[in-house]
N, C-alpha and C positions, 0 to 999 in steps of 0.2 A: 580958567575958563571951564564950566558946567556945561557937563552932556543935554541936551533936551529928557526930560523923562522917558521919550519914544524908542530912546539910541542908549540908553542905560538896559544891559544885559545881567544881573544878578547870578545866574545861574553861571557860567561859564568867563573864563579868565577873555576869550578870543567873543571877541565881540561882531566881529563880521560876520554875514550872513554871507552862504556858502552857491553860488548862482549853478546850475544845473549840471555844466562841467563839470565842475569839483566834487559835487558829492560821492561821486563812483570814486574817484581817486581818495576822499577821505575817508572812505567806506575800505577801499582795499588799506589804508596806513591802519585802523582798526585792527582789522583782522589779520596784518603781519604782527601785532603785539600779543596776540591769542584768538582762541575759538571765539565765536559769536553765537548764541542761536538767531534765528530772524527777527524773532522778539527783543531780544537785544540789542539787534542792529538798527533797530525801527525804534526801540526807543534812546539809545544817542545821535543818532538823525536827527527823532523829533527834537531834540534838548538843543538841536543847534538850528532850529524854528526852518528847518527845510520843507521847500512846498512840496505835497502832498505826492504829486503825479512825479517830482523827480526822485522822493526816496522810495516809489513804489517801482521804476526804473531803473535804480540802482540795485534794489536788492532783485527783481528778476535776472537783470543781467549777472551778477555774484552768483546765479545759482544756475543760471546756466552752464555759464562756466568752470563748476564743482567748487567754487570759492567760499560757498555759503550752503552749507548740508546742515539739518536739522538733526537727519539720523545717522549721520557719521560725528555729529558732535556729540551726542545725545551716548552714543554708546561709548566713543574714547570717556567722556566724562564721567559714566556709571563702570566701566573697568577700572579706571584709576583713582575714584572714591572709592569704592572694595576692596582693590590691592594694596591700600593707603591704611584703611579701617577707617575711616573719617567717617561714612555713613554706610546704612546698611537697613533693609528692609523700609517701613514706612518716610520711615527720614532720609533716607535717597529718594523714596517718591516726592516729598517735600521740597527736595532741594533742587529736585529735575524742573517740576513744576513753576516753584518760585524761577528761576533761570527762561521761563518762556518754552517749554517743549509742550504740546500738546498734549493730554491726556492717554490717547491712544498712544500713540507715540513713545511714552513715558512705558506703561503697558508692555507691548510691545518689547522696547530693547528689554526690563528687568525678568521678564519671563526668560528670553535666551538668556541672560547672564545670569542672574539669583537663582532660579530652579537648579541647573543642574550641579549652584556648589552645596557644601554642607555649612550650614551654619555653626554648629558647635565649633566642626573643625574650622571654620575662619574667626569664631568666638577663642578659641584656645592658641591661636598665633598670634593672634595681636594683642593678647594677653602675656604671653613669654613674649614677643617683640617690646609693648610698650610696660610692662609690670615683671622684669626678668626673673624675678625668684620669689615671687607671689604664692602664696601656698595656703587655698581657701581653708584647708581645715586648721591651720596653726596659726593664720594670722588673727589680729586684733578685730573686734566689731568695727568699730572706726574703719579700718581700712578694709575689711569688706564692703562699708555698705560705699566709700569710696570709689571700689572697683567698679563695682555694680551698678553705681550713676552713671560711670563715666560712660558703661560699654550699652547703658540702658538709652542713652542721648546720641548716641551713633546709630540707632535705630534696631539693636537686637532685639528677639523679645526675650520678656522674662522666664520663661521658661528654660527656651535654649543657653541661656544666660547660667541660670541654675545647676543644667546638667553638665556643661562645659566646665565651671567651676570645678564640681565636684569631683567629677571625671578626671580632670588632670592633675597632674603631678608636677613641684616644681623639677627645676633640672638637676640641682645640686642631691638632692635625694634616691 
């Protein structure tokens, strides 16, 4: 037996539409699997074709209730790219952004977090964290310009990139 075209859902394995009830409920199963921003939350709502006035319902009531913070995800999120080295300067903006934070917002937390670390010195830990005995004056061209992409795509700039290199030492030395 064949669906009607109407009742065929491509996008999603769960084909049922979700009736006004359930959306807060599957709104909160979401957000015990992780952080959400609103933007997030608003677009797997929409993937699951909920009407309009119940997922604008669900996520005020979520934020009511502190279930759904923009700027408490916003900032757990840009602490734990940093302390990770994952991103860092323009490409945390990038990646806040793409994720649904507001521009302000986005603003906002990386001023309290980015200003007051040092770049080099978080360029130089994750450098002996993830390159343990890396040692820019003795290694190979290859493997500098290696280093260099990698920490250049986590969003340092080149600059800071530059002095951090040169500036340290491996350990073994």
């Amino acid at each position: 037996m064949t669906l009607p075209p109407s009742r065929i859902n491509l996008k999603s394995k769960n084909t049922e539409l979700l009736t006004s009830g359930q959306v807060y409920q599957y709104a909160l199963r979401l957000l015990t699997g992780r952080d959400y921003s609103v933007a997030g939350i608003r677009r797997k709502l929409a993937a699951r074709e909920v009407a309009t006035q119940d997922l604008d319902d669900a996520i005020l009531r979520l934020q009511r209730e502190g279930l759904l913070d923009d700027a408490r995800y916003a900032e757990r999120f840009a602490e734990s790219a940093l302390s990770s080295g994952r991103f860092y300067g323009a490409r945390l903006r990038l990646e806040m952004r793409r994720r649904g934070f507001d521009a302000a917002l986005v603003s906002t937390v990386l001023e309290t977090i980015i200003f007051p670390s040092d770049e080099v010195a978080d360029i130089a830990a994750l450098v002996e964290r993830r390159f343990h005995q890396f040692s820019f004056t003795s290694a190979a061209e290859r493997d500098r310009r290696r280093v260099i992409s990698f920490l250049l795509r986590r969003g340092f700039g080149i600059s800071a990139v530059m002095r951090a290199l040169r500036e340290s030492q491996p350990s073994g030395d």
